[in-house]
C-alpha positions as YAML, in Angstrom:
chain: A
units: angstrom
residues:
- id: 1
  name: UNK
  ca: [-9.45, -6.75, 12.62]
- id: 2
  name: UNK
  ca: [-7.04, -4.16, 13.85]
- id: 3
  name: UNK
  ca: [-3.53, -4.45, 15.16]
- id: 4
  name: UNK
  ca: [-1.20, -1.78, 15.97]
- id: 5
  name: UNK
  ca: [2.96, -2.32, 15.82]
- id: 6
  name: UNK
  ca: [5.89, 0.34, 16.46]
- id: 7
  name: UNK
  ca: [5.87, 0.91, 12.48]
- id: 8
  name: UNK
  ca: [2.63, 0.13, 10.90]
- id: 9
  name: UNK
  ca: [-1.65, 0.21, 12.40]
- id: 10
  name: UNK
  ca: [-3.21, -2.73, 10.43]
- id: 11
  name: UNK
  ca: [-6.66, -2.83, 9.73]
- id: 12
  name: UNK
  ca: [-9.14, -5.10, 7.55]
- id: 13
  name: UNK
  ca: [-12.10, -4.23, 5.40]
- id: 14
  name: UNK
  ca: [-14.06, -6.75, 3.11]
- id: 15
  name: UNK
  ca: [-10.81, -8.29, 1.41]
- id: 16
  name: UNK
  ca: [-8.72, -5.53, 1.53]
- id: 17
  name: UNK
  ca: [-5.64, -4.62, 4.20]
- id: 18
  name: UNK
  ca: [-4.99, -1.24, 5.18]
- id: 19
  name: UNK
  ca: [-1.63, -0.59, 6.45]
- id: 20
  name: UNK
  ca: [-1.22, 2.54, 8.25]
- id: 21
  name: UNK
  ca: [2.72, 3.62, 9.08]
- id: 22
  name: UNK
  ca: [3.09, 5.11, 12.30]
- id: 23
  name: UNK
  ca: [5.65, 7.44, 11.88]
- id: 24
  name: UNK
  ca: [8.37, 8.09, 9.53]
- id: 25
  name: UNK
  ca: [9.95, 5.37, 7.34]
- id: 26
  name: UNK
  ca: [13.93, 5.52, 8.09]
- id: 27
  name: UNK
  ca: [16.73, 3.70, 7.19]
- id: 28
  name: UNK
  ca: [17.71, 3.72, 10.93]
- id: 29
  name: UNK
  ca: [14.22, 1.48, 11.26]
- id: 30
  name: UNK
  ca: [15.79, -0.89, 9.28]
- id: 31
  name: UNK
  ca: [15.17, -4.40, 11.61]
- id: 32
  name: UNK
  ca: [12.06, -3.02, 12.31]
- id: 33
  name: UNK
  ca: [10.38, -2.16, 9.11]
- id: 34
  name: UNK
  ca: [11.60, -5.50, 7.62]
- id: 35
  name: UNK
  ca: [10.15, -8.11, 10.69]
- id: 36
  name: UNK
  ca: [6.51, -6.19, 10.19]
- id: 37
  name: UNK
  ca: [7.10, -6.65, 6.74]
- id: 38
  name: UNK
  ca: [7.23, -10.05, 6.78]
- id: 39
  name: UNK
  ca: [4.02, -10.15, 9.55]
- id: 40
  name: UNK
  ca: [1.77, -8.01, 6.56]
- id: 41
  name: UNK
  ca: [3.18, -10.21, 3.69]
- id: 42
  name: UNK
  ca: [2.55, -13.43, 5.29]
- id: 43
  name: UNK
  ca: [-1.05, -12.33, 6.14]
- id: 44
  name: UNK
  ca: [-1.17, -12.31, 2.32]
- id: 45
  name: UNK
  ca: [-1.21, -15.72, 2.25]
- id: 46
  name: UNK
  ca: [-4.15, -17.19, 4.08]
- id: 47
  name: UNK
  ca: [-6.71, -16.07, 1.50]
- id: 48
  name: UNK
  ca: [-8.86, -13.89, 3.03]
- id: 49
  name: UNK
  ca: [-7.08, -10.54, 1.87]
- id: 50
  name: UNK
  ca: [-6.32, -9.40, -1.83]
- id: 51
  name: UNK
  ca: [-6.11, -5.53, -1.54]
- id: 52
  name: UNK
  ca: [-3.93, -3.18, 0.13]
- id: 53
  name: UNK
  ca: [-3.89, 0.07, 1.37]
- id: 54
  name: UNK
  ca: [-1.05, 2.19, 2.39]
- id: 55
  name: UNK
  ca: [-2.02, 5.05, 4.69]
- id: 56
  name: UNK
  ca: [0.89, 7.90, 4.98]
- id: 57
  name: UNK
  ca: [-1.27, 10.82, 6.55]
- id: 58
  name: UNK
  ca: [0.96, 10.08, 9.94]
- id: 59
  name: UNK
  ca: [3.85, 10.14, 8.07]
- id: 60
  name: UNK
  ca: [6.37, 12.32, 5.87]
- id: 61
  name: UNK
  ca: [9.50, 10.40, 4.68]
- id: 62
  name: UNK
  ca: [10.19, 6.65, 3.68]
- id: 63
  name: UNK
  ca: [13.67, 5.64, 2.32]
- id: 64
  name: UNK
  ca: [14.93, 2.60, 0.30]
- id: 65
  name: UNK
  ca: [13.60, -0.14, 2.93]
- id: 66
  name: UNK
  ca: [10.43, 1.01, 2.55]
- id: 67
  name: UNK
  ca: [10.75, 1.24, -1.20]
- id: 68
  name: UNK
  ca: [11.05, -2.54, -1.37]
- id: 69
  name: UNK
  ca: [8.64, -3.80, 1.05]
- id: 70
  name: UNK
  ca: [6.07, -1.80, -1.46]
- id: 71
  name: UNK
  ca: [7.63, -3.22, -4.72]
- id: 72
  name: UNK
  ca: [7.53, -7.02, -2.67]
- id: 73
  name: UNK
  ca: [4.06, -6.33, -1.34]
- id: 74
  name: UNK
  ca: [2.53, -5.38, -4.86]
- id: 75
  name: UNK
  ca: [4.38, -8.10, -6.27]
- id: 76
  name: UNK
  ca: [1.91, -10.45, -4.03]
- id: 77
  name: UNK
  ca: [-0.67, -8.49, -4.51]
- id: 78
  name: UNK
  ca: [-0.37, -8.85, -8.10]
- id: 79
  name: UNK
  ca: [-0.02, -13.11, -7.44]
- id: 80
  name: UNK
  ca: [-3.48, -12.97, -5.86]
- id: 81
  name: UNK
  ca: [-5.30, -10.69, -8.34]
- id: 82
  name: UNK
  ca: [-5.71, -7.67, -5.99]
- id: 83
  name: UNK
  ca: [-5.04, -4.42, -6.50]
- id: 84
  name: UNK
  ca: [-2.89, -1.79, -4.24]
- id: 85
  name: UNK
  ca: [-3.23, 2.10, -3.68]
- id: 86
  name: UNK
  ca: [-1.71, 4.40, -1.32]
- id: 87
  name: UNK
  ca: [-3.24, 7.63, 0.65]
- id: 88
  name: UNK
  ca: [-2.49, 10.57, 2.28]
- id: 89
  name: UNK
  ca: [0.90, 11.10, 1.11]
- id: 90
  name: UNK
  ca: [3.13, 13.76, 1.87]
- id: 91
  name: UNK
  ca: [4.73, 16.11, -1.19]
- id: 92
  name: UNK
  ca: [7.93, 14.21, 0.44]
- id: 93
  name: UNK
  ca: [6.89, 11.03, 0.03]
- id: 94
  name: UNK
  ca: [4.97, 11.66, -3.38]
- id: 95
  name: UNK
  ca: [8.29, 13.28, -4.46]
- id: 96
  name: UNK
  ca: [10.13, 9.89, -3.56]
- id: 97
  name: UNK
  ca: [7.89, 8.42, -5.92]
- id: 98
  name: UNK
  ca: [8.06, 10.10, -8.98]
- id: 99
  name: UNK
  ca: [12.09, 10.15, -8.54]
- id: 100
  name: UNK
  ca: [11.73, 6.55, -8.50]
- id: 101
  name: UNK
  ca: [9.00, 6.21, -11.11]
- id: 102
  name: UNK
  ca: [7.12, 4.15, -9.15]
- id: 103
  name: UNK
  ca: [4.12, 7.22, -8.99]
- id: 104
  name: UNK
  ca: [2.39, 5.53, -12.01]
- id: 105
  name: UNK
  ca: [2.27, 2.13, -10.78]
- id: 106
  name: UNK
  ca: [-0.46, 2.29, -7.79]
- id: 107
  name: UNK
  ca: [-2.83, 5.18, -7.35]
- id: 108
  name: UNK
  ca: [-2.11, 7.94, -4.59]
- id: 109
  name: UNK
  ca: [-4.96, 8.82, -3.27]
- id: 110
  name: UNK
  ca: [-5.96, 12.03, -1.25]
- id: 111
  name: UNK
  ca: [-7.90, 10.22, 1.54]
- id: 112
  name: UNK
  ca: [-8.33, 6.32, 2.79]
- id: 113
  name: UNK
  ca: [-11.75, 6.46, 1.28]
- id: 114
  name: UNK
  ca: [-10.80, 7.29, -2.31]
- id: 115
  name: UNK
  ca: [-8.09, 4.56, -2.22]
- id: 116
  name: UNK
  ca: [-10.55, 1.74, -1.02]
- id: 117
  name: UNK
  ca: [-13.15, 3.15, -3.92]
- id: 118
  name: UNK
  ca: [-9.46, 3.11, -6.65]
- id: 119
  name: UNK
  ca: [-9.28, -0.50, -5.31]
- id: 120
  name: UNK
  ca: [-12.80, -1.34, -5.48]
- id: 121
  name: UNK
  ca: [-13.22, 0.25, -9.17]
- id: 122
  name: UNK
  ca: [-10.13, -1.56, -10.17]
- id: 123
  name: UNK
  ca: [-11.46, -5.21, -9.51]
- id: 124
  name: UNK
  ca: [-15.18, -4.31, -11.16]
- id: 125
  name: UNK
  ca: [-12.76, -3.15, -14.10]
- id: 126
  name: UNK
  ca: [-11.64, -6.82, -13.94]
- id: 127
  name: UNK
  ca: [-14.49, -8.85, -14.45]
- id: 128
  name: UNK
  ca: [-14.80, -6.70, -18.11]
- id: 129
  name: UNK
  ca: [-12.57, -5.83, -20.92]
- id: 130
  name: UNK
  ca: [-11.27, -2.53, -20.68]
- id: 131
  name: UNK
  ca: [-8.17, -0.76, -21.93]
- id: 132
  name: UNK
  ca: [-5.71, 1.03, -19.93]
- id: 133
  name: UNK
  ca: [-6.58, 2.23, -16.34]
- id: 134
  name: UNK
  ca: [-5.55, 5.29, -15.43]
- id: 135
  name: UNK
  ca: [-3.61, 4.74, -11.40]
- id: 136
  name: UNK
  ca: [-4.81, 8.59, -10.47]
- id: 137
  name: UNK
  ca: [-7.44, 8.92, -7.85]
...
């Protein structure tokens, strides 16, 4: 599967999402960024996806809107056992972040690939016990 919007490319692999913004994140964006919010949470719920991926090597801002559609989409990530990561992220964006401590919560990833591997070495990390993961790439 793969859908493109004005805001965000989605894409599907195995059980994971990968949500690709198209350009900058702004507050202006507001309507915008919140109805394809909605679309990618919803597609949350029919099963079929746990994971998520958030892309940013198109992008090099997001503001406050975008802040909590992440917090809301790991929240249901978190309901269905999956894991979340984010890639290609700007010094901006990775700056936004760390201001907002929310750098330690998901990996950030250099490249799409070593986020779907974070994801994928997350949930075999499940299945045994284990202390605490470290959410570097």
């Amino acid at each position: 599967m793969t859908a493109a919007t004005k805001v965000f490319q989605l894409e599907s692999e195995d059980q994971s999402l990968i949500v690709t913004a198209q350009a900058d994140l702004h507050e202006l964006d507001y309507k915008e960024i919140e109805a394809e919010a909605e679309d990618i949470l919803s597609l949350l719920g029919d099963g079929t996806i746990k994971n998520v991926v958030l892309d940013f090597h198109k992008t090099d801002y997001y503001g406050s809107t975008a802040l909590g559609f992440f917090v809301r989409l790991w929240k249901r990530v978190k309901e269905r056992n999956g894991h979340m990561a984010f890639c290609g992220v700007s010094d901006r964006e990775r700056e936004i972040l760390e201001v907002t401590n929310l750098a330690g919560i998901w990996p950030i990833c250099s490249s799409r690939h070593e986020a779907i591997k974070a994801i994928q070495l997350h949930n075999d990390l499940d299945r045994v016990p284990h202390g605490d993961l470290d959410n570097q790439c």
